[in-house]
N, C-alpha and C positions, 0 to 999 in steps of 0.2 A: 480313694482317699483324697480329703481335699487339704490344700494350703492355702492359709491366710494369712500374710505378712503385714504387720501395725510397727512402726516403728521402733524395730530390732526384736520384737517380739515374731515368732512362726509358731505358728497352731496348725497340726493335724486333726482333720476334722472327720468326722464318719461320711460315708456316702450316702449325704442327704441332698436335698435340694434346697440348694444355698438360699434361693431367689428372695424368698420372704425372711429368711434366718439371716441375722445380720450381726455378728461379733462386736461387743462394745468393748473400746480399752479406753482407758483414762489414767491420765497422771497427771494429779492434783500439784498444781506449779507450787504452791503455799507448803505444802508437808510433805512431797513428793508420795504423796502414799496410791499404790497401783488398786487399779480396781479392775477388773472383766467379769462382762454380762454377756448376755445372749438373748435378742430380740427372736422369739416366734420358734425356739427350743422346748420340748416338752417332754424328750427324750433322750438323753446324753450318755447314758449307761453304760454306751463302746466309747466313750473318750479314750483316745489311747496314745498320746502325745502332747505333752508342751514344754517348749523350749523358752527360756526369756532370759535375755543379758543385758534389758537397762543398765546402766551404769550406774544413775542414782535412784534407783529402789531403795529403802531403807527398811520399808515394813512388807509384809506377804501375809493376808488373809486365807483363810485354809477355806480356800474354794477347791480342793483340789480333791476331793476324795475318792474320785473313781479311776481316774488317770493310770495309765499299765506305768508308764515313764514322766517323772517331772524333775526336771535339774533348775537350778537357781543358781548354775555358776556365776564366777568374775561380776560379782556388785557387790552394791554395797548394804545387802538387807541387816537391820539389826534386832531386830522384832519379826517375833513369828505370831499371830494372833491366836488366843487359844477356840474362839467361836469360826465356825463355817459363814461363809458370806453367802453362800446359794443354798437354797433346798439341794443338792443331785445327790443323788448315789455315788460317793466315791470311794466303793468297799475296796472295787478293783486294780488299785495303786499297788505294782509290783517294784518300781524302782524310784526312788526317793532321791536325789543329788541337792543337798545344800550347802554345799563347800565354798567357800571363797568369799565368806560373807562377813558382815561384824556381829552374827548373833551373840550375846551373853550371858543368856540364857532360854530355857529349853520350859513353857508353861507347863503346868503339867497337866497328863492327858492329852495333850496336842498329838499324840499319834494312833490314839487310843483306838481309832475308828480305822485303821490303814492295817489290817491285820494282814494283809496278802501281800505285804512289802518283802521284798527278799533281798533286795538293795539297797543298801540307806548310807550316803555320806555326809557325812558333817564336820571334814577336817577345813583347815584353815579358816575359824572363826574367834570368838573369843570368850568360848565356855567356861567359866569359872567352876560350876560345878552339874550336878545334874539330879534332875528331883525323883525321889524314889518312884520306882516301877517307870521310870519312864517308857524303856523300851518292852512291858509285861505283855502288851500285844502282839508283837511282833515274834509267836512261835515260828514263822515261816523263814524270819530273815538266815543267809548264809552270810551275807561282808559286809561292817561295819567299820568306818572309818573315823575313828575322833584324833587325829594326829593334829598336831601344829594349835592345838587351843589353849586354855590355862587351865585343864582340873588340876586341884590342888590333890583330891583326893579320890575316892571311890564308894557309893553309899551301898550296904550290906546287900547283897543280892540283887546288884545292878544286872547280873548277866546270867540271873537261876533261870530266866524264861526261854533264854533263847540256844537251844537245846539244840538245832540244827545249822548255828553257825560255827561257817569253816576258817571264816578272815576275822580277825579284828587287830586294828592298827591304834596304839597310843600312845605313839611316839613324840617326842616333841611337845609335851604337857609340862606339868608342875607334880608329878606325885614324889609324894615322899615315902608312902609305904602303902602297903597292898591288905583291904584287909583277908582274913584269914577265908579259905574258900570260896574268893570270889569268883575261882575260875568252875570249881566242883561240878557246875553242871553241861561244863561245853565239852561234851566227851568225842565232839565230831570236829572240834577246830584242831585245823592243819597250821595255818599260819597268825603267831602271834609276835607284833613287835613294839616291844618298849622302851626301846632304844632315848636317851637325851631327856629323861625325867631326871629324877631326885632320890631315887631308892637309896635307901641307906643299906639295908638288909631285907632278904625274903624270907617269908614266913613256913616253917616247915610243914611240907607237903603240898605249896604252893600250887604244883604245878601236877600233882599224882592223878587226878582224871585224863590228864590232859593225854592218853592214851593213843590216838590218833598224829599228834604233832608232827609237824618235817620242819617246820623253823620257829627257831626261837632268835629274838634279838635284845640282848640287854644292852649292849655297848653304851656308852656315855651316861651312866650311871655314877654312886657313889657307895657304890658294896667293896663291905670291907673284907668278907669273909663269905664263904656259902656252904650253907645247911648241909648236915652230911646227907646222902642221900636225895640230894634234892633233884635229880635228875632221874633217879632210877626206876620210873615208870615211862620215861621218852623214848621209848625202844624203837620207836619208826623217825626221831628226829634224826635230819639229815645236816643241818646247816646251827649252830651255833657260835653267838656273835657274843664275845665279854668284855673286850677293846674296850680301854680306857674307861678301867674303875680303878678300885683302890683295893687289889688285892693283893694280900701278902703272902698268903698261902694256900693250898689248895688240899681239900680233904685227901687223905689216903682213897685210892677206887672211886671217885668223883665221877669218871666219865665211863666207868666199868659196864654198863647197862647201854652206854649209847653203841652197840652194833654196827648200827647204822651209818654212826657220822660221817661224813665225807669233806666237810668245812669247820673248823676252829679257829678260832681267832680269840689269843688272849695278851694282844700288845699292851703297849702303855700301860701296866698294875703297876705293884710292886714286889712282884714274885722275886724272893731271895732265894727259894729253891725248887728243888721238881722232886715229890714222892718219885720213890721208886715204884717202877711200873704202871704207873700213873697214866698212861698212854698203851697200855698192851692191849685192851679189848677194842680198840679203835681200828680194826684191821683194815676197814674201809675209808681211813683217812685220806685224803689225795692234799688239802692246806691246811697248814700250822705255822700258827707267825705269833712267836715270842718273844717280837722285837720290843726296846724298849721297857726292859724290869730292869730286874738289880742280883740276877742271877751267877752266882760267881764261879760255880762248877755244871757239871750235867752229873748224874749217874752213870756209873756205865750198864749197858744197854738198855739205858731210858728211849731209841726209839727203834727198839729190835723188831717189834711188831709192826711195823708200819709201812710195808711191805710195798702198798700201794702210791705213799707218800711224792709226790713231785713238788710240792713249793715246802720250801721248809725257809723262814726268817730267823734269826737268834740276833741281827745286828742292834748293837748299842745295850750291851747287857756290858757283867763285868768278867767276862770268864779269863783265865787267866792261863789257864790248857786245855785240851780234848782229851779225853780217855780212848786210850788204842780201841778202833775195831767202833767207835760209836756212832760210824754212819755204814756199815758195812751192809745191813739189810736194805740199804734205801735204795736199791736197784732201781727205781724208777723215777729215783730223782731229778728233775731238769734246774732247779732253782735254787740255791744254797745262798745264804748269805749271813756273813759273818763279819762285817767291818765291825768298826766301833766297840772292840771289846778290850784285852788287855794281854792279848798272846804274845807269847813272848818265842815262843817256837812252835813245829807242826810235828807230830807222830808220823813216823817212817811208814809209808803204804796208806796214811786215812783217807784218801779221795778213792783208793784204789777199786773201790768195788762202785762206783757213781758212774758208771758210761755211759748212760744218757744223759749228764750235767750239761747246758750249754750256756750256765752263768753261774760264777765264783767271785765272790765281793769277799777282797780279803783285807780293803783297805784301810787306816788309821788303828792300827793293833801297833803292837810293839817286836814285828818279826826284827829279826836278825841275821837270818841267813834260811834260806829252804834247802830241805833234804835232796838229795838227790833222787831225781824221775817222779819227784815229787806229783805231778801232774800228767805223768806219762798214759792214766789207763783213762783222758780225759778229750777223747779222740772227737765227742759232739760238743768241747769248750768252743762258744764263739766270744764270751764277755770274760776279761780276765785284771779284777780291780786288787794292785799291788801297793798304791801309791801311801803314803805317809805312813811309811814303816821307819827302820833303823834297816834296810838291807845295804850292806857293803859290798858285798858281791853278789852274783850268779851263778851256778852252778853249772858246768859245759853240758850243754845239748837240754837244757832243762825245759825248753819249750819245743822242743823238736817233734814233739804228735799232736801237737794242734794246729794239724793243719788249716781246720775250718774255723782258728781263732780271726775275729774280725779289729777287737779294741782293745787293747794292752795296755797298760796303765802304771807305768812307773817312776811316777814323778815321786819330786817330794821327798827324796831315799838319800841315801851315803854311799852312792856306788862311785867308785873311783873310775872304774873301767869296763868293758864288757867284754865279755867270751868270745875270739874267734868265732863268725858265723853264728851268733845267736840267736839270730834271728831267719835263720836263712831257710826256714822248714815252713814259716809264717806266710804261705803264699795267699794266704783271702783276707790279710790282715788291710785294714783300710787306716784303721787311728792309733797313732803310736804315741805317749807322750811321758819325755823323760825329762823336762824340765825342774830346776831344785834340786840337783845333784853334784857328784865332785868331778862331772868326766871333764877331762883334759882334753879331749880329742874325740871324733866321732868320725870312724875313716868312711868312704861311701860304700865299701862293702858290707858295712855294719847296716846298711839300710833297707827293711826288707825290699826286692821289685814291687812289689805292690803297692807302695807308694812312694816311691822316686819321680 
């Protein structure tokens, strides 16, 4: 294999004898537009390489047809020509890279002749939209990238051709709605993200071929509600993203079909409440992060099933109590976090079944006083956030089994005084802060050794 290096251009070359063969590259100073020839070539059929990163390319003539690999990253191409500049054979183009560019649109038929592409990007450019059938050739592609462009929209059976793709990414666009079956025919895509468009609403049955799936990513959308059933053919997704849209509710058994899932994420809506058992067929859940709604109770045992569960988020909702017993299944919990809500006390025993917990964010609620041993069965607590409550006191020995607590956090409070030795079990403790309170005195043996 040979290399031939022209001014940030490299070409991989077949192993011919260069002697007589001599690579022409040119860029026209007047229009900046690229050109490459090849003096004393009459066979090029193994091209199987070109890389180029001018910086001011603008335009790219489809000299490329045979090529296994051609990327056009980091410039500034804006035009793609719809005519071949050379007679060759270029059936054999398996990987296609033109991201990074200011294309704005897409001629059509410009790929028509690239049938063995199986790679093809085109994010970060500035596609407004895209001409029917453009991708119809391209039975062979698996991952397609059109993220960070402007489609506003989707033309009818943009993606009925390509039947063996497993990626498509269109994130980062303008859509505002999906049409109806546009996915229908990708019965082999695993990964699909549309995350930071414009959806207002999805169309039902949106997603029902999609049979194969492991992620899905709406997040940053503008859905106000979702289609009953609109998930219930994702039986292999694993990773579901819905962060920050505008939901207010959530069908009854919505996630009943996902098995699978192991990641949820539905922060930032406007969820006021949670169906009951809304979460039971999720046994495989391990993240759930509800932070950020308008949620003012939980049900009780809204997360009984969830057996697996280690990160759970609820801070900055507006809950106002806990239902006895509603974290009791969560054995495997490590991560809870509950600041920012509107508690005004704790249920006698609720942390009690969490022994793997080694972080409890309980701050800016409305506590008042903690139960007693309130924390006692929280022996992997190392993060322990108290701070901007209404606490007046402390309860004697109430920190005494976390030993492996490292950051303590009770500022901000109405503590007058503290307990004899209340700190005195706190031996890995490194950060203590009690600043914003009413103490009168702080003797040194108040202070854990660990950081004296």
């Amino acid at each position: 294999m040979k290399v031939v290096d022209f001014n940030s251009f490299s070409i991989k070359l077949p192993n011919f004898q260069i002697g007589t063969t001599r690579p022409i590259f040119k860029i026209n100073q007047q229009n900046h537009h690229l050109s490459l020839g090849f003096q004393g070539i009459t066979n090029v059929h193994n091209f199987s390489t070109i890389h180029h990163t001018p910086k001011n390319v603008v335009s790219l003539p489809m000299f490329l047809e045979s090529t296994f690999h051609l990327e056009t990253f980091e410039n500034t191409l804006s035009l793609l020509m719809p005519a071949f500049g050379f007679d060759f054979d270029f059936t054999k183009l398996t990987i296609l890279g033109l991201d990074n560019n200011k294309l704005q649109s897409l001629p059509s038929g410009v790929f028509d002749k690239l049938t063995q592409v199986t790679y093809l990007d085109l994010q970060q450019n500035k596609l407004q939209s895209l001409p029917n059938g453009v991708f119809d050739k391209f039975t062979q592609l698996t991952y397609l990238d059109l993220q960070q462009n402007k489609l506003q929209s989707l033309p009818n059976g943009v993606f009925d051709k390509l039947t063996q793709l497993t990626y498509l990414d269109l994130q980062q666009n303008h859509l505002q709605s999906l049409p109806n079956g546009v996915f229908d025919k990708l019965t082999q895509l695993t990964y699909l993200d549309l995350q930071q468009n414009h959806l207002q609403s999805l169309p039902n049955g949106v997603f029902d071929k999609l049979t194969q799936l492991t992620y899905l990513d709406l997040q940053q959308n503008h859905l106000q509600s979702l289609p009953n059933g609109v998930f219930d053919k994702l039986t292999q997704l694993t990773y579901l993203d819905l962060q920050q849209n505008k939901l207010q509710s959530l069908p009854n058994r919505v996630f009943d079909k996902l098995t699978q899932l192991t990641y949820l994420d539905l922060q930032q809506n406007k969820l006021q409440s949670l169906p009951n058992a809304v979460f039971d067929k999720l046994t495989q859940l391990t993240y759930l992060d509800l932070q950020q709604n308008h949620v003012q109770s939980l049900p009780n045992r809204v997360f009984d099933k969830l057996t697996q569960l280690t990160y759970l988020d609820l801070q900055q909702n507006k809950l106002q109590s806990l239902p006895n017993g509603v974290f009791d299944k969560l054995t495997q919990l490590t991560y809870l976090d509950l600041q920012q809500n509107k508690l005004q006390s704790l249920p006698n025993g609720v942390f009690d079944k969490l022994t793997q917990l080694t972080y409890l964010d309980l701050q800016q609620n409305k506590l008042q006083s903690l139960p007693n041993g309130v924390f006692d069965k929280l022996t992997q607590l190392t993060y322990l956030g108290l701070h901007t409550n209404q606490l007046k006191s402390l309860p004697s020995g109430v920190f005494d089994k976390l030993t492996r607590l490292t950051h303590l956090y009770l500022h901000i409070n109405q503590l007058k005084s503290l307990p004899n030795g209340v700190f005195d079990k706190l031996t890995s403790l490194t950060h203590l802060y009690l600043y914003n309170n009413q103490l009168k005195s702080l003797p040194l043996q108040s202070v854990p050794d660990s950081i004296r």
